[in-house]
MARBA-3410 file (N, C-alpha, C, O; in Angstrom, 1 decimal):
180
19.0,7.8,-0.5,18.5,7.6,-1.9,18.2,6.1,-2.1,17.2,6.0,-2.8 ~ 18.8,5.0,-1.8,19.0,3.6,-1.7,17.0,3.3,-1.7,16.2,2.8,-2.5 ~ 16.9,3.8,-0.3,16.0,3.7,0.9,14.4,4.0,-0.3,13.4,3.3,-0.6 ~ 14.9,5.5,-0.7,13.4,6.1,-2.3,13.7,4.8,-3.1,12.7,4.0,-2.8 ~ 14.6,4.3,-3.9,15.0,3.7,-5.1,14.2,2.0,-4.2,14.0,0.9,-4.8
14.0,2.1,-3.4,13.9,0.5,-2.5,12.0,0.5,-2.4,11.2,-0.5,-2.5 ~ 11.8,1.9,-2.2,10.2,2.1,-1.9,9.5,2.3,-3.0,8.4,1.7,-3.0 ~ 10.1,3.2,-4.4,9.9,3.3,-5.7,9.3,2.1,-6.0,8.0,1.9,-6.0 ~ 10.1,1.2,-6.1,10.1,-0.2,-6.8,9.1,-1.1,-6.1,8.8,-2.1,-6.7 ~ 8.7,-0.7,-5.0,8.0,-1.6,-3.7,6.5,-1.3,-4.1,5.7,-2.3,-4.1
6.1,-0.2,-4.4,5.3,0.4,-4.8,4.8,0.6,-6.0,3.7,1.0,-6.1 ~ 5.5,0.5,-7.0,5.2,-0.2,-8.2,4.8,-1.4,-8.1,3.7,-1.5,-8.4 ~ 5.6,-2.7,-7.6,5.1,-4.1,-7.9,3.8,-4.1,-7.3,2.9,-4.9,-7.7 ~ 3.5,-3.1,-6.2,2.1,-3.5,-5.6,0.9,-3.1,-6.3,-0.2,-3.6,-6.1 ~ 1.2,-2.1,-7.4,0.3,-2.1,-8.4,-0.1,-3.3,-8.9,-1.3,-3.6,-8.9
1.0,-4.2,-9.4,0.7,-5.2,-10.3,0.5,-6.8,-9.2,1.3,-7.7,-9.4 ~ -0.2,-6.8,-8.4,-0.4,-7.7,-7.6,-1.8,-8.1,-7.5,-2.1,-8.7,-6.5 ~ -2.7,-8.0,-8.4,-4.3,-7.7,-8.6,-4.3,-9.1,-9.7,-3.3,-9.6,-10.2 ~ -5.5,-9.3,-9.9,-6.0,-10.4,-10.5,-5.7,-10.0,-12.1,-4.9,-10.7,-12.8 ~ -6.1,-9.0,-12.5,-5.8,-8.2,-13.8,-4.0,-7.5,-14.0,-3.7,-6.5,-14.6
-3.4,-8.4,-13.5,-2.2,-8.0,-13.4,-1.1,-8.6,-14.7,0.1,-8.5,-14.8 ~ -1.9,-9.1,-15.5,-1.3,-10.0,-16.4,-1.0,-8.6,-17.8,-0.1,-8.4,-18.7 ~ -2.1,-7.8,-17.4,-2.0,-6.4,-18.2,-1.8,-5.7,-17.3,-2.6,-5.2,-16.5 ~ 0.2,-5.4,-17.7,0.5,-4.1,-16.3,0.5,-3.2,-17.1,0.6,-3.3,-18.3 ~ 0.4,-2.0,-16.5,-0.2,-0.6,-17.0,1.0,-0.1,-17.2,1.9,-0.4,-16.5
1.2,1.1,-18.8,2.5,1.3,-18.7,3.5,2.6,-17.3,4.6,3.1,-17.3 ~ 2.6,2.6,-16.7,3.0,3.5,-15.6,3.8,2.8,-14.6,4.9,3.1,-14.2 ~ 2.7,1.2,-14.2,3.9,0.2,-13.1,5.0,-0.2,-14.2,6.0,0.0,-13.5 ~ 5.4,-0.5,-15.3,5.8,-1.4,-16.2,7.3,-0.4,-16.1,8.4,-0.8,-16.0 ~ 6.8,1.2,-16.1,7.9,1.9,-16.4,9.1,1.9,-15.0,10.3,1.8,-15.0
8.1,2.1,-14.0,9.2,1.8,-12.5,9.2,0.6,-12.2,9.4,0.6,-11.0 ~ 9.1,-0.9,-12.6,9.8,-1.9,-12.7,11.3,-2.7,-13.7,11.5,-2.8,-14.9 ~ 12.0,-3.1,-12.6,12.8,-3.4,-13.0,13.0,-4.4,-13.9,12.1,-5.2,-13.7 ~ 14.0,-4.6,-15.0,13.9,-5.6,-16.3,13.5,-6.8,-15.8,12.8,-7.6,-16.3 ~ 14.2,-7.0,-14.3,14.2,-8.6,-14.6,12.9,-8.8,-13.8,13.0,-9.9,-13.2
11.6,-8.2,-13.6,10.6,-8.3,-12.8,9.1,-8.3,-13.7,8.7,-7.5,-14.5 ~ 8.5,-9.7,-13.3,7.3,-9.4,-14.3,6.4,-9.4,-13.6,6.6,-9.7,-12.5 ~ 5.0,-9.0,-14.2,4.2,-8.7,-13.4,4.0,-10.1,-13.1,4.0,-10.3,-11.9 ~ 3.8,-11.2,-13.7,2.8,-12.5,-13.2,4.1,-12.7,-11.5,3.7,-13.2,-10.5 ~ 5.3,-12.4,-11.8,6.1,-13.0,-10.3,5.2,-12.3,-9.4,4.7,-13.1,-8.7
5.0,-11.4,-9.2,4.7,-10.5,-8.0,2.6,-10.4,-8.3,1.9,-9.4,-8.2 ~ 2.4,-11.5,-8.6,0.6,-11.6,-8.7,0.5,-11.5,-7.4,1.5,-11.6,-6.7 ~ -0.5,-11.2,-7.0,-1.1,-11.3,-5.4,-2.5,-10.9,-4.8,-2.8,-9.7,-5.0 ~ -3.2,-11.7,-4.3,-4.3,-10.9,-3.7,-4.7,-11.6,-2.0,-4.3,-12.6,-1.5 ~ -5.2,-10.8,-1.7,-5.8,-11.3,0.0,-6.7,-12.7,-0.6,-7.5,-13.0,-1.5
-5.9,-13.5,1.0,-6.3,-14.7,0.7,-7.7,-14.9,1.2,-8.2,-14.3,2.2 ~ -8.4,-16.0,0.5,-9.8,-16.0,0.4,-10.3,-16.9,2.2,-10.0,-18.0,2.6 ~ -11.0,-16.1,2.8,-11.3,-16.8,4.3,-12.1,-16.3,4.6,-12.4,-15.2,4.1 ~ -12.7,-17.2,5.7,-13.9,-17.6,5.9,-13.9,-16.6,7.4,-14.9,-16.3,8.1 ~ -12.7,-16.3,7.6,-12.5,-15.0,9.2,-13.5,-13.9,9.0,-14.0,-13.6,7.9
-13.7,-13.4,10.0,-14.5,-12.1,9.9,-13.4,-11.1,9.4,-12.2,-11.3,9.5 ~ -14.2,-9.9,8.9,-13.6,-8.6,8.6,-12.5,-8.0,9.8,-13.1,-7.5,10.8 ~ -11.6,-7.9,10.0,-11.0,-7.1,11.3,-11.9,-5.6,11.5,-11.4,-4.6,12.1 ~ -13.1,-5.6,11.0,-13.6,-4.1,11.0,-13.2,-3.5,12.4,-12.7,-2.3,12.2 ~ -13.4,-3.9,13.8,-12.7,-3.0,14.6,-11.3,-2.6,14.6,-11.0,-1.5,15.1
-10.4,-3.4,14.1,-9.2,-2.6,13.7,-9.1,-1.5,12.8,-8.6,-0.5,13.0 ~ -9.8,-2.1,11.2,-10.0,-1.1,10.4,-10.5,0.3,10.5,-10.5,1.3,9.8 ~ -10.9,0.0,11.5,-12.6,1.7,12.1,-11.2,2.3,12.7,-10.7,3.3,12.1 ~ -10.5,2.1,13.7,-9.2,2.2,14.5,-8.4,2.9,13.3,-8.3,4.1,12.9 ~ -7.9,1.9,13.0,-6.8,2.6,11.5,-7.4,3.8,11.0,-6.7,4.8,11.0
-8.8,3.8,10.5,-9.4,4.9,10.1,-9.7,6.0,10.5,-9.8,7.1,10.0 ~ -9.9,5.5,11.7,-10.0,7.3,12.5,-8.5,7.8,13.1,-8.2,9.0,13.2 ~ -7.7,6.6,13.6,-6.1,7.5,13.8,-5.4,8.5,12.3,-4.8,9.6,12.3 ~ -5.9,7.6,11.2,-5.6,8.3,10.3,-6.5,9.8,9.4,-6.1,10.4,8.4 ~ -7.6,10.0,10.1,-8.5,10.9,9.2,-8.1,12.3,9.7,-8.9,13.2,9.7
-7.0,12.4,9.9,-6.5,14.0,9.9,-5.3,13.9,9.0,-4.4,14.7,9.2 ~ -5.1,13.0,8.0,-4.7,12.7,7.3,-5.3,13.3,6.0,-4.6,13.3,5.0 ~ -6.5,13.7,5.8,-7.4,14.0,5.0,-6.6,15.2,4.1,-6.6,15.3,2.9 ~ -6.2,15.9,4.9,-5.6,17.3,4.8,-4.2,16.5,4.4,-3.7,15.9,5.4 ~ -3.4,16.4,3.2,-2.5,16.2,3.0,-1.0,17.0,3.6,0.2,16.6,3.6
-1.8,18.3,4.2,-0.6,19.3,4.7,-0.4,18.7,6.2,0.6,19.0,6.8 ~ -1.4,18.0,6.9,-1.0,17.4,7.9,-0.3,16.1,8.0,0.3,15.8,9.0 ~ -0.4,15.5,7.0,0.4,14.2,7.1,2.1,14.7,6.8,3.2,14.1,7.1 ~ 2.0,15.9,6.1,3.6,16.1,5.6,4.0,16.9,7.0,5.2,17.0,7.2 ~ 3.3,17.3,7.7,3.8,18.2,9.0,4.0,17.2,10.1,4.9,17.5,10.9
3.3,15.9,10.4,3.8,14.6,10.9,4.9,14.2,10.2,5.6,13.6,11.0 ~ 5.4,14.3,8.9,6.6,13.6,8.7,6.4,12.7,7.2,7.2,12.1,6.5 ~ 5.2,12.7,7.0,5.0,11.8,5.4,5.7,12.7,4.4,5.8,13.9,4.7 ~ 6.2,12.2,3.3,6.7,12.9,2.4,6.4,12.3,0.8,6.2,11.1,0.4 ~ 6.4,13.0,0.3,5.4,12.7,-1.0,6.7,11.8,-1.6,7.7,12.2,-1.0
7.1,10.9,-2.4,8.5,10.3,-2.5,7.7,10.1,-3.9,7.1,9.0,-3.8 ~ 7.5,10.4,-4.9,6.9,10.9,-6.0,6.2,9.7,-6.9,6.7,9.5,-8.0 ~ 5.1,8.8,-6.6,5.3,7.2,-6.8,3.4,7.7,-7.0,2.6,7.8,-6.1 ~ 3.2,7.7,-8.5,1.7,7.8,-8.6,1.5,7.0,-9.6,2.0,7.3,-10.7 ~ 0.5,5.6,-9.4,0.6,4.5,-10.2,-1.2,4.1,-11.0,-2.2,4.4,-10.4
-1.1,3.7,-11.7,-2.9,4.0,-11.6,-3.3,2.9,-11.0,-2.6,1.9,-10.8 ~ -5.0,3.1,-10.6,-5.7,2.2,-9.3,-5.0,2.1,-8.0,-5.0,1.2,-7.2 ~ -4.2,3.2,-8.0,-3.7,3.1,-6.6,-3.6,4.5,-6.0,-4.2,4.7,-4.9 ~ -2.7,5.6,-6.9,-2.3,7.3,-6.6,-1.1,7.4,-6.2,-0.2,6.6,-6.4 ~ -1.0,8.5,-5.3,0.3,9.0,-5.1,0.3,8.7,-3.6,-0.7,8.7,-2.9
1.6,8.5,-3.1,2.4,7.7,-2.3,3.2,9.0,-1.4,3.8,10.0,-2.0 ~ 3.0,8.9,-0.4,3.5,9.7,0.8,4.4,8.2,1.9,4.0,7.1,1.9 ~ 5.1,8.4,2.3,6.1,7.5,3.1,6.3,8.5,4.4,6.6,9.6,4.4 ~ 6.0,7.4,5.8,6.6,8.2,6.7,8.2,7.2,7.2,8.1,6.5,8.2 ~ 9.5,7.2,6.5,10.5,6.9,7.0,10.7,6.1,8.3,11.1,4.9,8.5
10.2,7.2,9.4,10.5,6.9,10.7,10.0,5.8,10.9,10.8,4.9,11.3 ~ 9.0,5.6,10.6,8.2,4.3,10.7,8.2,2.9,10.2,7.4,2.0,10.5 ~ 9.3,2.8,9.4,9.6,1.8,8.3,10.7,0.8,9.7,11.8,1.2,10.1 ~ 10.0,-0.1,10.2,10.5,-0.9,11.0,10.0,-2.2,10.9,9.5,-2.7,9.9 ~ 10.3,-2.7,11.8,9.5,-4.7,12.1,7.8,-4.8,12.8,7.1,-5.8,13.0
7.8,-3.4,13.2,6.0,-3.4,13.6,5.2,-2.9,13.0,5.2,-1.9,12.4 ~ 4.2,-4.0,13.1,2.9,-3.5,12.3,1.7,-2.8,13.8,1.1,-3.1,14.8 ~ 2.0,-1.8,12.9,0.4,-0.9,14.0,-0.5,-0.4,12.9,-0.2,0.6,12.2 ~ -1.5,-0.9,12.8,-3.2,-0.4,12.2,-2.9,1.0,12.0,-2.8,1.6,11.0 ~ -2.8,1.5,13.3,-2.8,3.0,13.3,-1.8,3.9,13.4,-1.7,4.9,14.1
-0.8,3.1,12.6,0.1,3.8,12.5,0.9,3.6,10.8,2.2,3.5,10.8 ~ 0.1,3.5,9.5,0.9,2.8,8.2,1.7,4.2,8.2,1.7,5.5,8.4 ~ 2.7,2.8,7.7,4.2,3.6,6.9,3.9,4.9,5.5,4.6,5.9,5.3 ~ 2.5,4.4,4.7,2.5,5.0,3.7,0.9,5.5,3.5,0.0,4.8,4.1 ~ 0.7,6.4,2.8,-0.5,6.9,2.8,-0.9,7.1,1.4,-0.4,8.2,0.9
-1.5,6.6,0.7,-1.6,7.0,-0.9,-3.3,7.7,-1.0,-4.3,7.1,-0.6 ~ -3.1,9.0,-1.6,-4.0,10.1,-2.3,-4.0,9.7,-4.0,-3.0,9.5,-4.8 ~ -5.6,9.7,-4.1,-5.9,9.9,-4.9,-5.9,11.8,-5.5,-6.3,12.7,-4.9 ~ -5.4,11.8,-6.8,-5.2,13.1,-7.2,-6.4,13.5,-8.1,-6.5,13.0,-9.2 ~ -7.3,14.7,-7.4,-8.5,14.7,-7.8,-8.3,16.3,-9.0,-7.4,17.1,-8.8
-9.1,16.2,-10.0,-8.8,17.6,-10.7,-8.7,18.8,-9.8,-9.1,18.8,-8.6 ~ -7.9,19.9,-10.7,-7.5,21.3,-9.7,-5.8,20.7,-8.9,-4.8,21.4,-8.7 ~ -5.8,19.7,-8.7,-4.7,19.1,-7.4,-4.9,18.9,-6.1,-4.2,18.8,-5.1 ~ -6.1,18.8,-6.1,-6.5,18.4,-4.9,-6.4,16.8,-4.2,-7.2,15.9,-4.3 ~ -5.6,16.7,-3.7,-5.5,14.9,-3.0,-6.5,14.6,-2.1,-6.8,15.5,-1.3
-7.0,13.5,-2.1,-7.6,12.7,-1.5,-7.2,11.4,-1.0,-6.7,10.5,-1.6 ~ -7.6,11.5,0.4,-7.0,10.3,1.1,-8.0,8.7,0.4,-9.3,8.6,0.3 ~ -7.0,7.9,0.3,-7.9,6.9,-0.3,-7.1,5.2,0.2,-7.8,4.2,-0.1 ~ -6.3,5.0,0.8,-5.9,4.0,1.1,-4.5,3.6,2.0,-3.5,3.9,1.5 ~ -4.3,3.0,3.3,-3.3,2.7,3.7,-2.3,2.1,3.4,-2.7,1.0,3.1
-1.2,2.0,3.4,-0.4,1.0,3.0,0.4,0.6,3.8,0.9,1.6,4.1 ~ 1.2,-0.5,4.6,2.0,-1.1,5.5,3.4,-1.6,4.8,3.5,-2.0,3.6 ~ 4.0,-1.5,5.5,5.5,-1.9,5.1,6.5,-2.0,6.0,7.0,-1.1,6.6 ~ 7.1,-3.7,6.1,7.6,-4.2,6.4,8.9,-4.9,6.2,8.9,-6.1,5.7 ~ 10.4,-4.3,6.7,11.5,-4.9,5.8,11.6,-6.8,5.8,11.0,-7.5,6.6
12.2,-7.1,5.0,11.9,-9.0,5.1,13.0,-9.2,6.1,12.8,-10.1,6.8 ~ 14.2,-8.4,6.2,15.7,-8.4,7.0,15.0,-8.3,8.3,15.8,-8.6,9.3 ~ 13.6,-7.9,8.8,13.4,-7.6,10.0,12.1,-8.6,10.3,11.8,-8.7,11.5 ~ 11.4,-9.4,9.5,10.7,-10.0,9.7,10.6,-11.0,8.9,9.6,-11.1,8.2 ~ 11.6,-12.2,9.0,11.4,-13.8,8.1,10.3,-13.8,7.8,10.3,-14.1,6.6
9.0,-13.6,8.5,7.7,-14.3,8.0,6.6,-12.9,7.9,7.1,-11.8,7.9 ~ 5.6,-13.1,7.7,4.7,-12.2,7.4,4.2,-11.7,8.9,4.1,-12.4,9.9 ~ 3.9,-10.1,8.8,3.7,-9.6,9.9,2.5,-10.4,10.2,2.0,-11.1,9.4 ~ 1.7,-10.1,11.7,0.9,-10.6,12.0,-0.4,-10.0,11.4,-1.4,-10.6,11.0 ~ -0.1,-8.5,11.3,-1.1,-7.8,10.8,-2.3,-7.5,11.7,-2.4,-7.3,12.9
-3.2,-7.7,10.6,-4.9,-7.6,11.2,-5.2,-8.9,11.5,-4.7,-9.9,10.9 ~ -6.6,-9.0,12.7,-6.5,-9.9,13.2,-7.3,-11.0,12.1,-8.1,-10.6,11.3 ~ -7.1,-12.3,12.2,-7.6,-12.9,11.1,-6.9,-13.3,10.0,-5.8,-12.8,9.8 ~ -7.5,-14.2,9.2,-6.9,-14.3,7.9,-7.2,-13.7,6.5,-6.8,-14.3,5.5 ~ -7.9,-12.6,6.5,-8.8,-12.0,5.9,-7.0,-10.8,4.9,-6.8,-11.1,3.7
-6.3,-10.2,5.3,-5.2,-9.3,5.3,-4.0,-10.7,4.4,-3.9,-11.9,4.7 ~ -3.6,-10.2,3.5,-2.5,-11.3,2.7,-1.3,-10.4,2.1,-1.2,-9.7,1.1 ~ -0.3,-10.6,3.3,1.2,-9.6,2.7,1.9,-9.9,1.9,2.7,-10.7,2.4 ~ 2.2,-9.7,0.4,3.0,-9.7,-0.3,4.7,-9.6,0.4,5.1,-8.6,1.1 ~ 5.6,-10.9,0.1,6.6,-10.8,0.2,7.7,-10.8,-0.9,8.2,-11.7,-1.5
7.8,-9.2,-1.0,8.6,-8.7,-2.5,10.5,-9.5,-2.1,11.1,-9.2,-1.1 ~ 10.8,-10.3,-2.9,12.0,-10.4,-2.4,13.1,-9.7,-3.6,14.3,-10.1,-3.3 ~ 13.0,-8.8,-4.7,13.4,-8.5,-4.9,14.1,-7.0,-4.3,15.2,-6.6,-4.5 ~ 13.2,-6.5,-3.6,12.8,-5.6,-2.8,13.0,-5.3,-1.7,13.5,-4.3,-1.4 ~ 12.6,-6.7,-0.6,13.0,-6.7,0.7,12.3,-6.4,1.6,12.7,-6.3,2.7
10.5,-6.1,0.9,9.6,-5.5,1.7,8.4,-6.6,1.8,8.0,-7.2,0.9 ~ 8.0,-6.6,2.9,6.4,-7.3,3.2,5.8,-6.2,2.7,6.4,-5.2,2.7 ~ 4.3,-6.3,2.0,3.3,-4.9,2.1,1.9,-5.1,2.1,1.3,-6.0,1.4 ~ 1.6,-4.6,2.6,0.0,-4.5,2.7,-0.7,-3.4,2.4,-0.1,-2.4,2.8 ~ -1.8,-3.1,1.8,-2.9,-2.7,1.9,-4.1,-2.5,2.1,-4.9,-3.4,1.7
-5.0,-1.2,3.1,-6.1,-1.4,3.7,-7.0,-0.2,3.1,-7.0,0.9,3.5 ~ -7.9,-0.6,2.2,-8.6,0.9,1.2,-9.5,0.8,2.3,-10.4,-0.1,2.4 ~ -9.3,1.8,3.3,-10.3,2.6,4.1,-10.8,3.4,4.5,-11.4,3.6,5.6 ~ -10.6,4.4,3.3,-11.1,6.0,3.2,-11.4,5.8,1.7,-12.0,6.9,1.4 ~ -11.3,4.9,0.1,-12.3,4.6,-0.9,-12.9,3.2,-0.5,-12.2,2.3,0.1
-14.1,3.0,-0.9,-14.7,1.4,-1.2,-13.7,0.7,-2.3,-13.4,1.1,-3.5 ~ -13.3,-0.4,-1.7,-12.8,-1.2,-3.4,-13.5,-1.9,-3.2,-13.9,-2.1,-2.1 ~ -14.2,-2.8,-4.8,-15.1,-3.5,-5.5,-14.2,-5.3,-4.8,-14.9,-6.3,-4.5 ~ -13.2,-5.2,-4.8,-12.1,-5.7,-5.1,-12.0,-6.6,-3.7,-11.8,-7.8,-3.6 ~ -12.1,-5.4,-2.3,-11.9,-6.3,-1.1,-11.1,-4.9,-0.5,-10.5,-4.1,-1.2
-11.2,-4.9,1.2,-10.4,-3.4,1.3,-8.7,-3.6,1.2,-7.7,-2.8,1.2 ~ -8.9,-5.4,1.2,-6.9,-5.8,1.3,-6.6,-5.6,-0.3,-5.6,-4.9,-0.7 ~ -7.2,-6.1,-1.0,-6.7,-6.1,-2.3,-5.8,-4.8,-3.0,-6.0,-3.6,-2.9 ~ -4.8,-5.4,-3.6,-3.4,-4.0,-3.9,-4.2,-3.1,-4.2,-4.4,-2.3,-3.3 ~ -4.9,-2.9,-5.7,-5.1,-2.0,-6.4,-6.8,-1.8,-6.4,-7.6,-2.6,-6.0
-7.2,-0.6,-6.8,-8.8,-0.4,-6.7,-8.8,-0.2,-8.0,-7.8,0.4,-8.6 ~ -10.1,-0.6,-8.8,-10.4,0.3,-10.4,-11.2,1.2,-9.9,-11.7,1.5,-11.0 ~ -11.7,1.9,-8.9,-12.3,2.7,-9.1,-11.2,4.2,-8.5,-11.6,5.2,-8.0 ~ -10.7,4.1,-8.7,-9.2,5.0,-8.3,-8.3,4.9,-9.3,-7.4,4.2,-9.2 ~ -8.6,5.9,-10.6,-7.8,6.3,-12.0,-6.6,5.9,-11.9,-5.8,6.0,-12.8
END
């Protein structure tokens, strides 16, 4: 339970890590903790001059597109851990995977956008990394283009890669507006 209560919160602040974060929404506002404001946990991918990792991202994207089907990511082991925030969606965690490596094609979390009827849509990766397992920021994707949030309230590095929606925003950037 520690482990939900640890990802809850991880996943909330990453809502509010966006440029527009100064107005947190009352959905992050409500799974943040008192002593946590949105401006501590601001964040966005840092600005460089690196190429796109697009061959990694294409990689990430296709290991993950049987992912589409929400009933297959939960028969792999993702589990819906109940965390739907707006410009982001709902949050699937695969446990097993919550270690000190980062693999492209392999994210810890998978967040669906929830389309009318209940239909999910796959819309963005997410990475996660404990800080107990890695002092410094994972290496990630290649380049400097990828910027991991080190939540220390929390304990988690995180990343995001929107490579199943377009963000306006950048594909690292936390949150998308075009994802309710």
């Amino acid at each position: 339970m520690h482990l939900r209560t640890l990802l809850v919160g991880v996943v909330a602040l990453a809502a509010c890590r966006g440029p527009s974060s100064v107005a947190e929404s009352p959905a992050a506002s409500g799974a943040l903790s008192a002593s946590a404001s949105s401006n501590a946990h601001d964040h966005v991918a840092p600005a460089s001059s690196d190429p796109m990792p697009g061959q990694e991202l294409e990689k990430a994207r296709k290991a993950t597109a049987r992912y589409q089907d929400v009933r297959n990511a939960v028969a792999d082991g993702y589990e819906d851990i109940d965390v739907v925030l707006p410009n982001m969606g709902r949050h699937f965690l695969k446990r097993a995977q919550l270690d000190a490596t980062f693999d492209a094609e392999r994210p810890e979390l998978l967040v669906y956008k929830e389309e009318p009827g209940g239909l999910l849509t796959l819309v963005s990766l997410e990475y996660a990394v404990p800080l107990n397992l890695s002092a410094t920021a994972p290496a990630g994707f290649t380049g400097g283009r990828d910027g991991w949030f080190a939540d220390q309230t929390f304990q988690l590095w995180t990343l995001h890669a929107w490579v199943w929606r377009a963000n306006p925003e950048g594909v690292f950037h936390a949150t998308n507006r075009l994802v309710p």
